[in-house]
N, C-alpha and C positions, 0 to 999 in steps of 0.2 A: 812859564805857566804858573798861574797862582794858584797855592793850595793853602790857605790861612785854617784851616778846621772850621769853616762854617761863617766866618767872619765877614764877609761877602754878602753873604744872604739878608741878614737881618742885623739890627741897631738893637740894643736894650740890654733889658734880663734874658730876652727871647734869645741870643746870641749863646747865649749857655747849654740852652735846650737842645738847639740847633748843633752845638759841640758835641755833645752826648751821644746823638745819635750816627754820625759821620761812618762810623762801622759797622751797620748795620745798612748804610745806604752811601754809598762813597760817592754818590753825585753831589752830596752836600758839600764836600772836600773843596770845592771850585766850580769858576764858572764854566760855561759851557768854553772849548779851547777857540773852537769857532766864531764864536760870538766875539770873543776878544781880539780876534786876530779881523773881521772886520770893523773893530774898533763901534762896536755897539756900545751903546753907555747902559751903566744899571744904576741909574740918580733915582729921586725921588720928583723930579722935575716932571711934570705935567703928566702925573697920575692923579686919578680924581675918585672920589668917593660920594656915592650918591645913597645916601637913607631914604626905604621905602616904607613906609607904618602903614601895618591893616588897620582905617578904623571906621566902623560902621560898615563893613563887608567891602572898604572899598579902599585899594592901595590909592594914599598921599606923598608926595615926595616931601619931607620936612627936614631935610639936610642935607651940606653939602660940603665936602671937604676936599682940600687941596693940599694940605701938608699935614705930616704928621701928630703933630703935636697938638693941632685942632682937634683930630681925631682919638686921640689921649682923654685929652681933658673932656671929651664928647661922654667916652667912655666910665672915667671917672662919675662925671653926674648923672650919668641912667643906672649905674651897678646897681642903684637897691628897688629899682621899679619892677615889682610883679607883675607876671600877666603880660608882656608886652610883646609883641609880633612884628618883627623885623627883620628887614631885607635889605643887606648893603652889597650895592652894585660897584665891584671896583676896575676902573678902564686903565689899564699898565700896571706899572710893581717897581716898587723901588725897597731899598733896605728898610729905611723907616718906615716906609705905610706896612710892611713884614711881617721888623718886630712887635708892630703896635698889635694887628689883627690876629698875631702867630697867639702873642703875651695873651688877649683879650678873649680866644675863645678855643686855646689849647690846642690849635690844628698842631697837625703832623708837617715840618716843613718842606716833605715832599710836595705837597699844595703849592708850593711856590717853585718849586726849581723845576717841577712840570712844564710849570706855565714859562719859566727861561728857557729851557733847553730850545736850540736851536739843532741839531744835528739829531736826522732819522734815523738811521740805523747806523749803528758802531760795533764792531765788535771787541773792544776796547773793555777790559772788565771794570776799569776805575767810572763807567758809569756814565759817560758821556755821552750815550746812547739816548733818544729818545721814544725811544720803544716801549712795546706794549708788557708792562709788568703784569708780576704770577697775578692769577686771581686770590690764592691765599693774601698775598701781602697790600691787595688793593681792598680787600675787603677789611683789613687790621687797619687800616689810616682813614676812613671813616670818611672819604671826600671820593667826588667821579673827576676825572680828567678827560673830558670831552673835545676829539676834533673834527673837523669841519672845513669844508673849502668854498672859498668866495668868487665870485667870477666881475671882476674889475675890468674897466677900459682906459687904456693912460692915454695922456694927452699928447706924448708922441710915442714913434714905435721904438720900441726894442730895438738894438744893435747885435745881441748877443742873445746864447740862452744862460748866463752869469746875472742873474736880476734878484737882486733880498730885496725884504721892506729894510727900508732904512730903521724904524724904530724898535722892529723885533731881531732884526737878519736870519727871519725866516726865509724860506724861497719861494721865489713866484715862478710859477709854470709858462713859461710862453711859448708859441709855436711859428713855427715857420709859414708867410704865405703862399703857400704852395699849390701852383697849379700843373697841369698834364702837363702845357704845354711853354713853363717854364723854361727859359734859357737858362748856362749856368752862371752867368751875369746875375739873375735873379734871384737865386739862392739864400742871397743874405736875407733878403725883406721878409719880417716877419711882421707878427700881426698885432695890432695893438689892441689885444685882448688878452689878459691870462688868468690864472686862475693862485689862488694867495691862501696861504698855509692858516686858519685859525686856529683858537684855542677857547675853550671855554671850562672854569674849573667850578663844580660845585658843593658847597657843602653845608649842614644843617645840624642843626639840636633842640631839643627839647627842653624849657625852664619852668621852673616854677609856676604854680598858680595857670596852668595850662597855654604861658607861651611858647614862643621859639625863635631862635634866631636863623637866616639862610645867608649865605654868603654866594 
């Protein structure tokens, strides 16, 4: 089981931050154990980042990033623009895109290990748990961790009720086809509908010169 002090999570100066805090929140310690043991990957590989500008009352998409360091140096050339009103939409999480957004606007890097955790309930004190934190401590790290369920249809059926997403190893809900008058030949066939664990995390500040940024 990997416990690196936080080294996992993020690339950078942000890695430091991320050390810091490990004792106050030991799911920083490693990754989820689940996740690794289905060999989930945590790359930076086909995470995307999407810039959204208010201008004229009206969101434009005017950016778009795929690796890190695009998004760095993004960052670099707007730090001194007043007034500006931004929304960056990000789909997966890797270390780099982490430390970049962790460094860039101070989050607490529970915001991320949120969004990793694969395992609902644990009662494991080292944190492995995805469960619903105090409202004290969710109100002190300044982001919501919002989940949600999707209802999908695959293109064949289930074998089992053992089904993750391959890219999260979240789990998908599938159900048996079950009818009254079922034999028990029948039993195995389920249904190629289920229902897929989302995540949605958000979070917001206030700058200068009356803008803001949302994440």
């Amino acid at each position: 089981m990997e416990k690196d002090g936080g080294a996992w999570l993020a690339a950078g100066d942000y890695e430091d931050f991320v050390r810091s805090l490990c004792f106050s929140d030991p799911r920083l310690r490693q990754r989820d154990p689940k996740a690794q043991i289905q060999r989930i990957p945590f790359t930076d590989d086909g995470v995307r980042v999407v810039k959204l500008s208010l201008e004229n009352g009206t969101f434009a998409r005017t950016a778009d990033f795929d690796e890190p360091a695009s998004l760095a140096a993004h960052f670099r050339n707007t730090a001194s623009l007043r007034g500006r009103q931004s929304i960056y939409v990000v789909e997966g999480l890797g270390p780099g895109f982490a430390g970049v957004l962790g460094e860039r606007f101070s989050l607490h890097p529970s915001f991320f290990v949120e969004h990793e955790r694969v395992v609902v309930h644990n009662l494991n004190w080292m944190g492995e748990s995805d469960g619903v934190q105090l409202p004290s401590v969710i109100q002190s790290r300044g982001h919501l961790e919002m989940k949600y369920y999707e209802v999908v249809t695959f293109d064949r059926k289930p074998t089992s009720f053992r089904w993750v997403c391959a890219a999260t190893g979240r789990h998908i809900g599938v159900s048996r086809d079950f009818r009254w008058d079922n034999s028990p030949d029948e039993m195995g066939n389920y249904l190629n509908v289920g229902v897929v664990r989302r995540k949605c995390g958000v979070w917001s500040r206030r700058t200068e010169g009356g803008g803001w940024d949302c994440e």
